[in-house]
N, C-alpha and C positions, 0 to 999 in steps of 0.2 A: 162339506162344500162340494158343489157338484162338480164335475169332469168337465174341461173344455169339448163341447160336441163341434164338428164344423156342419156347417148348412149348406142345403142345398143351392140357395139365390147365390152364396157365394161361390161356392165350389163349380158354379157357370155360369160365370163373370166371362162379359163377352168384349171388354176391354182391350184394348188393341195399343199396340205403340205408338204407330201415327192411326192416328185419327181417320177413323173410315171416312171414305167420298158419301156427304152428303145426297149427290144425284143418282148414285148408284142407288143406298140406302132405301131413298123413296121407290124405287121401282123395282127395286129387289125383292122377289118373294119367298126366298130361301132364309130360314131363321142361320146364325152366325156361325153355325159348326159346316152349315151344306156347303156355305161361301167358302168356310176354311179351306173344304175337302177338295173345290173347285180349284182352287187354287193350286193345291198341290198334285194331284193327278194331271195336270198338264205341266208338271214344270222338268224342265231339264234333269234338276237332282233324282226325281223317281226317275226316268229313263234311263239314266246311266246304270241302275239297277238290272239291267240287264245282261250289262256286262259281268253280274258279280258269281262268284262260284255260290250254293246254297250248301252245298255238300262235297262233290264232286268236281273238283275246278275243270276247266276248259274242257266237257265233255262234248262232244259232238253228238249226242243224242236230241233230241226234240222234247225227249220225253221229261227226262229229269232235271229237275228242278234249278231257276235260276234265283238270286235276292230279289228279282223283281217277280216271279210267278210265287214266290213265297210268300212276298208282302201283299199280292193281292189277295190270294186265300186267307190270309191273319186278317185284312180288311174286311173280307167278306165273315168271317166268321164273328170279328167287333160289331160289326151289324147286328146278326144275330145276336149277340148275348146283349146287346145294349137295347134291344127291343124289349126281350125278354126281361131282364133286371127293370127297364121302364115299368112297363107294363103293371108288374107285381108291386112296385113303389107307387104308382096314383092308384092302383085300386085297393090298396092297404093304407093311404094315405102316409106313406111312411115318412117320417123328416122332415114333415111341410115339402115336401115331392109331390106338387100337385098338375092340372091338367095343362099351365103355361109351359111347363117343360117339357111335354107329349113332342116326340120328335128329336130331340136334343142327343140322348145317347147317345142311340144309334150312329147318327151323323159323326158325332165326336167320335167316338172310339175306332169308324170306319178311316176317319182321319189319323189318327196316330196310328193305326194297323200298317196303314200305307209310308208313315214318316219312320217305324221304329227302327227301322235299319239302316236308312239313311248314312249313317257315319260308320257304320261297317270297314273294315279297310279288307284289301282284299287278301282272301284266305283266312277271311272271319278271324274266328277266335289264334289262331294259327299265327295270323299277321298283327294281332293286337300284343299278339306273344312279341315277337319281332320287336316288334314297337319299342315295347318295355324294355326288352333288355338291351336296345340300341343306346336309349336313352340312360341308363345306369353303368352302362363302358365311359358315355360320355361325359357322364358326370362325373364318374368317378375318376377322371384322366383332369381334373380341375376344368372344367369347363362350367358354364350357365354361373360365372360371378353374375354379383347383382339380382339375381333370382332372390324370390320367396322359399320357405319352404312348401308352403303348399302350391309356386308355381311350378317347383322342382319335383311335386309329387302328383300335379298334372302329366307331367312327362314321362315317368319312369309306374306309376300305375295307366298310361293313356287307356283311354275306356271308348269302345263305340258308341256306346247310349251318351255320352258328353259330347262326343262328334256328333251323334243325331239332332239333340239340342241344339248344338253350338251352329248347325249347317240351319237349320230348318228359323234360327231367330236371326242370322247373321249373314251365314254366308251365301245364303242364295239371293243373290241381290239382283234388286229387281229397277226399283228406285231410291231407296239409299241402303242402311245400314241396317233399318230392320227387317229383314229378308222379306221372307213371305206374310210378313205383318201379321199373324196370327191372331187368334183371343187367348188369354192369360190361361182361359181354361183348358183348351187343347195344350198349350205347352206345360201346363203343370200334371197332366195328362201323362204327357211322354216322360215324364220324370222317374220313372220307375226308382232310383237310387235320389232321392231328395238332399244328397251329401256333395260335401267336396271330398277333395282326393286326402285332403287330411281327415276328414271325417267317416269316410264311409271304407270298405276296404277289411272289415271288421267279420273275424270269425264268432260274432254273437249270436247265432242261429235267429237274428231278424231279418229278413225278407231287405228292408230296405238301405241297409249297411252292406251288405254282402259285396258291393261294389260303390261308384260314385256316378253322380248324373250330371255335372258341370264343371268345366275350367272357368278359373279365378279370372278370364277373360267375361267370363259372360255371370260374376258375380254381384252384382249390382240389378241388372233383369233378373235374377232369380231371386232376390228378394222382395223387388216389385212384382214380380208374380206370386210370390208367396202369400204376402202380405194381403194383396188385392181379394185373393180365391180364398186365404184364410185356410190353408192348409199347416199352418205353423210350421214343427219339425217333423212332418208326418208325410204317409203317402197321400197323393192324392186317391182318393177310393178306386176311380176308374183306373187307373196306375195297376193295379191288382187284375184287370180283367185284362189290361194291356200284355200284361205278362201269362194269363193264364191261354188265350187267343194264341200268342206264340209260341206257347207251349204244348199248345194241343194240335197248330198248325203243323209244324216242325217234328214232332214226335212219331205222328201215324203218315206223317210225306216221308219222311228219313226211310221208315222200314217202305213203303213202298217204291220207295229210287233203289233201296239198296237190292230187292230182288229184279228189277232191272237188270241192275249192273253185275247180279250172279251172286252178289257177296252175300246172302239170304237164299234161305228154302223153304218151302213147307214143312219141311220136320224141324227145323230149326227153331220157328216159330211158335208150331204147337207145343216143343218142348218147353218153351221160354215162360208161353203164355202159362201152361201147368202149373212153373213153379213159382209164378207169381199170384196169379189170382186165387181171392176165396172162396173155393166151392160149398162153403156152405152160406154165402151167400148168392139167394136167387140172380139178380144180375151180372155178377161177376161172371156165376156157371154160365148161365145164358150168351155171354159175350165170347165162352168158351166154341162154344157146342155152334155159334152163329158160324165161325171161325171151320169149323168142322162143315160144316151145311154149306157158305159157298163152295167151298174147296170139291165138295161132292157132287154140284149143282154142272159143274162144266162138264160144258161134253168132251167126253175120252180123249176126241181129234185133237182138241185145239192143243196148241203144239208147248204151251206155258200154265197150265191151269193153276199156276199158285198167282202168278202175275195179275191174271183175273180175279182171282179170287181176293185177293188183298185189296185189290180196287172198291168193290163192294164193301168188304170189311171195316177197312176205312175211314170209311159214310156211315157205317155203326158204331166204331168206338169213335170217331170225335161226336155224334150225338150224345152218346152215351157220358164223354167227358164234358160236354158242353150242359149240357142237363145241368148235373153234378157243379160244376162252378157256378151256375146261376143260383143253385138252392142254398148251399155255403154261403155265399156273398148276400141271401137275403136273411137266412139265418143268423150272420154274424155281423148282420151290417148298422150294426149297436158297438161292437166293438171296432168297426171298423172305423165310424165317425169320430170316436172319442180315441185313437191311436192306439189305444190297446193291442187290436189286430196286427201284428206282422210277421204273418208267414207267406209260404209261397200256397196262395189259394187252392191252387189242385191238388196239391197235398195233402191238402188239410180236408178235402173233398172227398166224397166216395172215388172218385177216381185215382186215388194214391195208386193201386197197387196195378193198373193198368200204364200208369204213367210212369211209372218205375220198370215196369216189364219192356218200353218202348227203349226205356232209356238203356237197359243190360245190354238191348241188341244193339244201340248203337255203339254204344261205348266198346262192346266186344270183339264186333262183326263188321262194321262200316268203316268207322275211323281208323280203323286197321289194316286198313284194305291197300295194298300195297301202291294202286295207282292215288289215293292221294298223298300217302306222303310222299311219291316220291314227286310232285308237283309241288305241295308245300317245302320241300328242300328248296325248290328253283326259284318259286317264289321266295324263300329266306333270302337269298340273293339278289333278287329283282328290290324287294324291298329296304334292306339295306344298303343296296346301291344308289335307290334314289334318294334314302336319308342322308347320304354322305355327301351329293351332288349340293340340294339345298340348302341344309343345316350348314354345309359348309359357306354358299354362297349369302344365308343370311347374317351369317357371323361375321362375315369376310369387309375387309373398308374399303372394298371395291366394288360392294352391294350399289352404289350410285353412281359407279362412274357405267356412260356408256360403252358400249363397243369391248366392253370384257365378258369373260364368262359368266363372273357372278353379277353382272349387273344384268346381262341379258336374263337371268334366272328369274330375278326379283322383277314383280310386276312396275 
């Protein structure tokens, strides 16, 4: 019996909540992913992305990185791969991937590049900590009767990629409840975790368990979107590059904010990159020696030459990562239809052992770095103080009376 494969007509299903404007439609000359994109590059929710730490909370630099100059590099880099994976799909005919969809990636993927961080809370991973264990004091102290258990494990796993979902179909309202009215396809898209909080959360070494992508709020749209795109219990494919985009965004910007800000050097680097990559393979060595080349390239004077030199570098490993995840995803993209596939794409890519070398420094060298935690401490506080403010006043049976605290809180 053969394997359920999914398809590409469904897999960009351009299906919406409410119902697009006919008037529009007709005069619109942008296929449903540009509209999507339009949509969201003007809206409030990406701007406030401005305000968010990407690394380094409240830096005063220009230079380093914010969620919102992060999202637009993952955007811009979705573009690219979603050309590139087009491209090699209609002229291989691959999947009945043929010439009606010329254009579709790109757009789509530039679109979820721009949403995937959307539900971030602030001090990233840091404040999603927060989060969690805000909500496990407070269960555990008998609070949340009347809950599910998987609404109770919404709360105490809370996940940004579920706030990104949850913001990008709901909360950014516009004219009613389904935000920015999307297509099924871009939000099955952003789904990286296709799980709830009971299901996903799982140390099974599958890519798509590892975490959750929806609250039991917005469980009913994710089975109509499921259903519709025909992605079953699986990732959606593009879901794979969504995640490889910000990992190749994020990994080669990281080491470059972090020599900014001092906490990286030039020797640091070449040491790092040494004991990761394989020189006996052509490319790896070559990525080495590039690495060595600009760093040799600056002139004497300039007063930083690893800073510049990282710049250029950069621009050679995300190509060189980016390559590499487009040739995986068309190599395996047999197992990716039929679910079989579920790893984290770049790993599974020639680019493992550069992406693992990115990752030592951060993990080592950056996140270490005394001025952020000593902001994610303030931040622990800032953010559990606003939970206790809320939480309390939603709980509270003075949530509806005017002219009190908790009623003024609640909208």
């Amino acid at each position: 019996m053969a394997r359920y494969i999914m398809r590409w007509d469904d897999l960009l299903c351009e299906k919406r909540f409410r119902e697009h404007s006919q008037v529009t439609a007709q005069t619109d000359g942008r296929n449903a992913f540009e509209n999507d994109y339009s949509r969201v590059v003007f809206s409030s929710a990406v701007r406030r992305l401005q305000d968010k730490a990407q690394v380094f909370p409240l830096d005063n630099s220009d230079f380093v990185r914010t969620r919102l100059t992060h999202s637009i590099e993952v955007s811009a880099l979705e573009r690219s791969i979603g050309v590139s994976v087009e491209n090699e799909l209609i002229k291989n005919r691959s999947y009945l991937f043929d010439e009606k969809h010329r254009g579709k990636l790109g757009a789509l993927l530039s679109t979820v590049g721009l949403l995937h961080d959307l539900g971030n809370p602030p001090f990233g991973h840091f404040g999603e900590a927060v989060i969690q264990k805000y909500f496990r004091k407070w269960l555990e102290n008998g609070n949340g009767e009347g809950l599910t258990e998987a609404e109770k494990g919404d709360l105490i796993h809370f996940e940004g990629n579920a706030q990104s979902f949850r913001l990008a179909h709901k909360l950014q309202y516009l004219i009613d409840e389904n935000g920015f009215n999307l297509t099924y396809a871009t939000l099955a898209s952003l789904l990286k975790y296709p799980r709830s909080s009971i299901e996903g959360n799982k140390k099974s070494g599958k890519a798509s368990y590892k975490k959750f992508g929806y609250f039991q709020s917005e469980h009913s749209s994710f089975s109509e979107i499921q259903n519709c795109t025909g992605i079953k219990e699986f990732r959606h494919p593009l879901a794979f590059l969504l995640e490889a985009a910000d990992d190749i965004a994020y990994s080669a910007a990281d080491i470059e904010d972090g020599l900014k800000k001092k906490v990286l050097n030039y020797e640091i680097l070449k040491t790092t990159l040494g004991q990761y990559l394989d020189f006996s393979c052509e490319k790896e060595r070559k990525i080495y020696e590039k690495f060595e080349e600009y760093y040799c390239d600056v002139h004497p004077n300039y007063t930083d030459k690893s800073e510049l030199a990282i710049q250029r570098f950069r621009i050679y490993a995300q190509g060189f990562m980016i390559d590499s995840v487009v040739k995986t995803f068309n190599e395996q993209q047999h197992q990716i239809l039929d679910g079989t596939f579920d790893e984290d794409i770049i790993l599974a890519s020639k680019a493992r052992n550069l992406r693992l070398a990115f990752k030592h420094l951060a993990n080592e060298y950056i996140f270490k770095d005394k001025s952020i935690i000593l902001k994610e401490l303030v931040g622990q506080q800032v953010i559990s103080g606003l939970l206790d403010l809320f939480v309390g006043a939603v709980t509270s049976e003075d949530r509806y009376k005017q002219n009190t605290k908790d009623g003024n809180l609640n909208p």
